[in-house]
N, C-alpha and C positions, 0 to 999 in steps of 0.2 A: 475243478468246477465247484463252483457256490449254489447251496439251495436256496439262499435268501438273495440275490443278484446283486452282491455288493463285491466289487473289485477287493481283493486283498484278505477278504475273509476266510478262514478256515472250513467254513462251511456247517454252519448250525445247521439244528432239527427242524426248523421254522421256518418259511417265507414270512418276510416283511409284514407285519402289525400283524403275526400271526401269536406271538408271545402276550401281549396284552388280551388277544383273541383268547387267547386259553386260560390266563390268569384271572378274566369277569366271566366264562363261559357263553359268551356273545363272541358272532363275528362282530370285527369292526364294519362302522360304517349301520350295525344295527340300532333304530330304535329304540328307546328306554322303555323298559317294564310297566305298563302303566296298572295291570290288572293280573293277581296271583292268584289261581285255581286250586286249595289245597284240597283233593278228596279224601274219603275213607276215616275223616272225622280226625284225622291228627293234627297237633296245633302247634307238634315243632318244627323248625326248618333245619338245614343243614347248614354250617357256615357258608359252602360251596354256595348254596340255594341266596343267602344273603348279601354275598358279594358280587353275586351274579344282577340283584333287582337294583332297581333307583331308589333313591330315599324317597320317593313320594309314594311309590306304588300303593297301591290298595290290596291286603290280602284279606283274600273269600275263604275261610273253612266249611267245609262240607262234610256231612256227613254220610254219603252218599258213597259207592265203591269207582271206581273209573268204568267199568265195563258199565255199570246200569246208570252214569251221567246220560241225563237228559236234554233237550231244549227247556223245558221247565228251569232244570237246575242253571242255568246257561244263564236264562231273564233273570235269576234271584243274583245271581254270579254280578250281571251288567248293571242291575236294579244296584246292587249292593254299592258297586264302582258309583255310580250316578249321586245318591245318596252321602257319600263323602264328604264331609264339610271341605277339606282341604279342594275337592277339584269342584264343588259348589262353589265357593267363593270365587278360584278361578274360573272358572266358566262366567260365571256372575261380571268378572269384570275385564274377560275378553270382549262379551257379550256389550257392555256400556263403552267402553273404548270402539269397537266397530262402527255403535251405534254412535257415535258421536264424531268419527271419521268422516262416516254419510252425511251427516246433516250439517257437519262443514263443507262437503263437498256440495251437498244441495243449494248452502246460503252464496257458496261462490261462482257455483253456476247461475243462481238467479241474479248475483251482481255482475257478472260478466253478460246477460241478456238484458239487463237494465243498460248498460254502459252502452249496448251496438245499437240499442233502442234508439238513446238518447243522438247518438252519432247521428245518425241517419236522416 
């Protein structure tokens, strides 16, 4: 019998996209790191900690311990994420791209009510 359910295998330690699983410290199929909490005021990471985040992520140092993290520390944490030029700009131009989705889809609904107008 196979752990990973592949005919003819020896039978690794793994199931399937369970070795990339363990290699980034994320299940597959997870989400990207958008936002790093470090407490207790230290400002190095671990490589494991590095290969684990996305290139974009935002990291928060704190100076605060984990046990007395607060909702306070939380908003400075999400304020801090927000505040990021790199996901400011992005936001900025999801933000005009939607807007401007809408308001083609507004000019071609007002041309398609013009048209059944004019039909009729």
């Amino acid at each position: 019998p196979t752990t990973n359910g592949r005919e003819g295998d020896s039978g690794g330690m793994f199931a399937e996209g369970e070795e990339t699983a363990t290699a980034t410290g994320r299940k597959p199929g997870a989400p990207p790191v958008d936002l790093l909490i470090r407490t207790s005021g230290e400002t190095r990471l671990s490589d494991f900690m590095l290969w684990g985040i996305s290139g974009h992520a935002v990291l928060c140092f704190q100076e605060v311990l984990w046990p007395d993290f607060s909702f306070t520390d939380m908003c400075y944490a999400a304020w801090t994420f927000q505040r990021s030029a790199e996901h400011c700009a992005g936001g900025r131009a999801r933000y005009e791209a939607a807007r401007a989705d809408a308001e083609a889809e507004r000019r071609d609904r007002r041309t398609r009510e013009t048209e059944r107008a004019v039909t009729r």
